[in-house]
N, C-alpha and C positions, 0 to 999 in steps of 0.2 A: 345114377351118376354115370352108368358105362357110357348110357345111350346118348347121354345129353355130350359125353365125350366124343364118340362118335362122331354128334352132329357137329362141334367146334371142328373136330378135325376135318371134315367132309367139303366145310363152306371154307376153311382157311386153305387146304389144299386147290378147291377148284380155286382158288382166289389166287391165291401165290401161281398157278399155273396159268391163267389171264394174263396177270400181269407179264410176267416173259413170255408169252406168245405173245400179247401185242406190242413189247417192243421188237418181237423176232420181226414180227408181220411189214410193220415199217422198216425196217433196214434191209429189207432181206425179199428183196423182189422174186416170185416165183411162180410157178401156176399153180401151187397149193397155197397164195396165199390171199385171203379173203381182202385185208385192204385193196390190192390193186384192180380185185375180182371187181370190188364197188366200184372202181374209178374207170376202171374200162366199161363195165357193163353201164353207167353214167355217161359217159362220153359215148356211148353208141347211142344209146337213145336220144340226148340232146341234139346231136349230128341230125336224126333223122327230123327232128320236130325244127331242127334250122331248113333242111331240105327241101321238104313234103310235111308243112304244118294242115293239121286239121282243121282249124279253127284259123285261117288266114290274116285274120286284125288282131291277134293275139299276141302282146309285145312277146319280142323272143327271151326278155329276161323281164318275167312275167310277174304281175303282184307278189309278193314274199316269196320271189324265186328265193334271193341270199337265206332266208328265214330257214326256208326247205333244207334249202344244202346245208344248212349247221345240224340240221337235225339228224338227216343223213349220219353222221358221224358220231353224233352224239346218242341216239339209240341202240346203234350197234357196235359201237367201240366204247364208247365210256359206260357205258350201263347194260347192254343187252346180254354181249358177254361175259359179262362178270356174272350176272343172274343165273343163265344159262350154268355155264361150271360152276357156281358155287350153290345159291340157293336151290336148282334141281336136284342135284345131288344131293342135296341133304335130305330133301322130299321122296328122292325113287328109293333110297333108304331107310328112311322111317318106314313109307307106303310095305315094303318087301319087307323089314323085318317085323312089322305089324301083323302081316298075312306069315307069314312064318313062327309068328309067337302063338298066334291063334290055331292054326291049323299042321304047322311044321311042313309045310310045303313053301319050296324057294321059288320065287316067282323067275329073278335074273336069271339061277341057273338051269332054268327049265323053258325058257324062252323059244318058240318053235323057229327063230330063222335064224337059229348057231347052225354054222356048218355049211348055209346054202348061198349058191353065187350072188357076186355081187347085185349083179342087173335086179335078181330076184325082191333081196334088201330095200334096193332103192325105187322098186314099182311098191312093195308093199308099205316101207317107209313111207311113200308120198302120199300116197293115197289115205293112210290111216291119219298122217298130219295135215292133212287137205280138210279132210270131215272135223277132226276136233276142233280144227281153227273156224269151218264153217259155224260148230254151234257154239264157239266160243264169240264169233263174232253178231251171231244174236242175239247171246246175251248183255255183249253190250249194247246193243240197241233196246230191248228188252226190261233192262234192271235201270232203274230211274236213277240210282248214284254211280252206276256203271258207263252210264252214258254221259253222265256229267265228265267223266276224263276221254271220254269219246268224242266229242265236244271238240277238241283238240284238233284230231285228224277232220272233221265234216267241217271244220273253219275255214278250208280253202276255198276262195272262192275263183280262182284262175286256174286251171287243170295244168297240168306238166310233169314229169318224169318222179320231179322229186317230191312231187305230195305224196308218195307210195311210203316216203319213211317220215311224215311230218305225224308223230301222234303222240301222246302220254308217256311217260313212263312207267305209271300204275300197270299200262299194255301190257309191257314186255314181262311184270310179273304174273300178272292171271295167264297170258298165252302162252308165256314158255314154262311157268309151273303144272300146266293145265297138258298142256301136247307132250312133254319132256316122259312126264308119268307113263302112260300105253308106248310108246318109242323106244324107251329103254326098257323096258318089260319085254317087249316085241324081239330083241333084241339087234335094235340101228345104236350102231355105235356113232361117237363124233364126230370121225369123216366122213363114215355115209351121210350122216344128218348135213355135214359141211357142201357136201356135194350136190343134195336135195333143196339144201337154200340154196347155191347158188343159181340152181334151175328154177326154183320160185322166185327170187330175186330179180331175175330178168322177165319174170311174165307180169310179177307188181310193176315193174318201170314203164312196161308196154301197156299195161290197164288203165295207167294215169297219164298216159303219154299225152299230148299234143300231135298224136300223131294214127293213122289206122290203116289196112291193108287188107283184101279179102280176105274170104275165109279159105281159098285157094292157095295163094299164096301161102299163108301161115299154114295151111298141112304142108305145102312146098316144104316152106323152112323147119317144118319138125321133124319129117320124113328125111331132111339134107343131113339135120343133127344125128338123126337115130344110125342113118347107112356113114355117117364118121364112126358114130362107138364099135357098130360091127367089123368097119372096116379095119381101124387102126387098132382092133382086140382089146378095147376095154371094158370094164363093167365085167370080167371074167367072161368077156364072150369071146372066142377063139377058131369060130369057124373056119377064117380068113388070114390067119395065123401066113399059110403058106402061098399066097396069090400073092400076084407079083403087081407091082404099081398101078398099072392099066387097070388089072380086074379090080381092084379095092378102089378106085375111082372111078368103076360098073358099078360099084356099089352102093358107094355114094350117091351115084348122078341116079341111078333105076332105085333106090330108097326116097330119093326128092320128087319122083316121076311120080310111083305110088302116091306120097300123102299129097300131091299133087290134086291129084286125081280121086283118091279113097277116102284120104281122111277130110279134103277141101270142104264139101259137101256139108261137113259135121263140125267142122272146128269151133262155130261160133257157140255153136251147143255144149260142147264136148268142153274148150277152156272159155276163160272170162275174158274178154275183150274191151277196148275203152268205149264201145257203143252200147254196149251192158253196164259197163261201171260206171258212167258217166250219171246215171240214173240212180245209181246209190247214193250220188253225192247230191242230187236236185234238193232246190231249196224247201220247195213246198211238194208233200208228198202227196199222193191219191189217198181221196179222204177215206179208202177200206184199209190203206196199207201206211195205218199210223206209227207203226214201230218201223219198218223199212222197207225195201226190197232189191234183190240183186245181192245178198250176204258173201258172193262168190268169192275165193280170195286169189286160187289158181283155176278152180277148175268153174264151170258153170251148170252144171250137170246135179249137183245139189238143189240148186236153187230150180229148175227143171222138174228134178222128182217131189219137190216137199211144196211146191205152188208157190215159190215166193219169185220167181223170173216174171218180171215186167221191164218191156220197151217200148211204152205207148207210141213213139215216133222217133223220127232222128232227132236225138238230144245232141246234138253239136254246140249251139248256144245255148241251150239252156240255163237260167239261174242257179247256182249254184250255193251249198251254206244250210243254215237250219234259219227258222226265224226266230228274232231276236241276235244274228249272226254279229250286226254293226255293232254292238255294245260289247261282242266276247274280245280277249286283252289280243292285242299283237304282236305284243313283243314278247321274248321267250322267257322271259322272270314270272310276267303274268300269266304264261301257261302253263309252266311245268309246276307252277302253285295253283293252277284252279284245279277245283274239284276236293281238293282235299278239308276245305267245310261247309257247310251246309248252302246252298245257293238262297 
């Protein structure tokens, strides 16, 4: 009875805590706060697919743009975050005191990144939420009623910013029950993890974009972001703490020079790109790689070491969809109910 208490209490706090953060989040514009995070990090991408479209004959408000952008808000704000705080929590608590009943060893308060800087956190946070989402999203491809709510996202058949948040909502329970677990163990608390989506956030919008850029350029723009964080002392980095204007915009400008230059070379490798992803979404797959390929979600480097990277050619136009695609439902009644019986 304690534990079942417990878990009431566990999912009604993260629940009650949802709900006034996201009415804070709307009224209360900020740079901590993730609603306006999506609507700018949205509005910069669309900007650039108005700009410099990849796909030139592609309407600029594109088959089930409207569709996209409801979802957009509806994954992350009516349902993602609730799951997140309520259901995770109830799970990294069972999970910990399960291994505590068995063994009397406390998994949270023995977590190896208490105490160390932030930057640290959020390289190790990314990277360990990069890999579990990469095998999580095999197995949606993988497990045959898995992928029937997968189904959802591979529906699109016009590429643009916002098919990066067009999928299920079963998703948001395996991936954030599933990544939540090793995260909080690890211990990445919620900002960090808030800070980590929003850097994955912006590289899903760039993956689906309508839009692309060397691999030059984008070390440019990672190296530009990284010599900000040093420069203006964030992520507990502080070297630069006492350099005066000029020098911390050295930093800047000789950080963007580098991934310019060092990291260009590797980018396409190293993250996922829409010349990569674009091929995850092909209609018709290569007849050896029947469950998928390109699993990447931020990084591309998985898909690299475990043999699943394929980019037969430039997939610019390519078809898009699964087949049998023109028969899945299109309006959002019909999708956020398929899958849940038997096809």
């Amino acid at each position: 009875m304690e534990i079942l208490n417990q878990i009431f209490n566990d999912f009604i706090n993260g629940w009650g805590g949802y709900a006034g953060y996201f009415i804070h989040e709307v009224t209360h514009p900020s740079w901590h706060n993730y609603f306006y995070w999506l609507i700018l990090v949205s509005a910069f991408f669309f900007g650039l697919e108005i700009l410099k479209p990849w796909r030139e004959g592609q309407p600029t408000f594109r088959k089930d743009f409207w569709l996209d952008f409801f979802y957009m808000f509806f994954n992350f704000f009516l349902f993602s975050l609730v799951i997140y705080n309520g259901i995770s929590m109830v799970v990294v608590h069972l999970f910990n005191d399960t291994i505590r009943g068995l063994t009397g060893f406390d998994l949270q308060a023995s977590n190896p990144l208490n105490g160390q800087p932030l930057w640290l956190i959020l390289i190790v946070g990314f990277l360990v939420r990069d890999f579990v989402q990469w095998w999580v999203h095999r197995l949606l491809h993988r497990v045959s009623w898995l992928w029937e709510f997968h189904k959802v996202h591979h529906s699109v058949e016009q590429m643009g910013f916002a098919a990066h948040l067009r999928y299920h909502w079963m998703e948001t329970v395996v991936y954030r029950t599933i990544e939540y677990i090793p995260l909080a163990l690890l211990g990445v608390g919620l900002y960090d993890f808030f800070i980590i989506h929003i850097f994955t956030l912006a590289i899903g919008h760039y993956n689906h974009s309508n839009f692309h850029v060397s691999g030059k350029a984008a070390g440019g723009a990672v190296g530009l972001m990284i010599g900000f964080v040093m420069a203006m002392g964030l992520a507990d980095i502080h070297f630069a703490d006492d350099f005066t204007s000029f020098q911390k915009a050295g930093v800047m400008f000789g950080s963007g020079i580098l991934g310019y230059f060092a990291l260009g070379p590797f980018m396409k490798k190293i993250f996922n790109s829409p010349e990569m992803h674009i091929w995850h979404h092909v209609h018709d797959l290569p007849e050896n790689r029947q469950y998928g390929i390109n699993f990447g979600i931020s990084l591309a480097i998985w898909d690299y070491l475990f043999g699943t990277a394929e980019i037969p050619h430039d997939g610019r136009d390519i078809k898009l969809g699964f087949p049998g695609v023109e028969e899945f439902p299109k309006e959002f009644i019909g999708q956020v109910f398929y899958g849940l019986r038997k096809p």
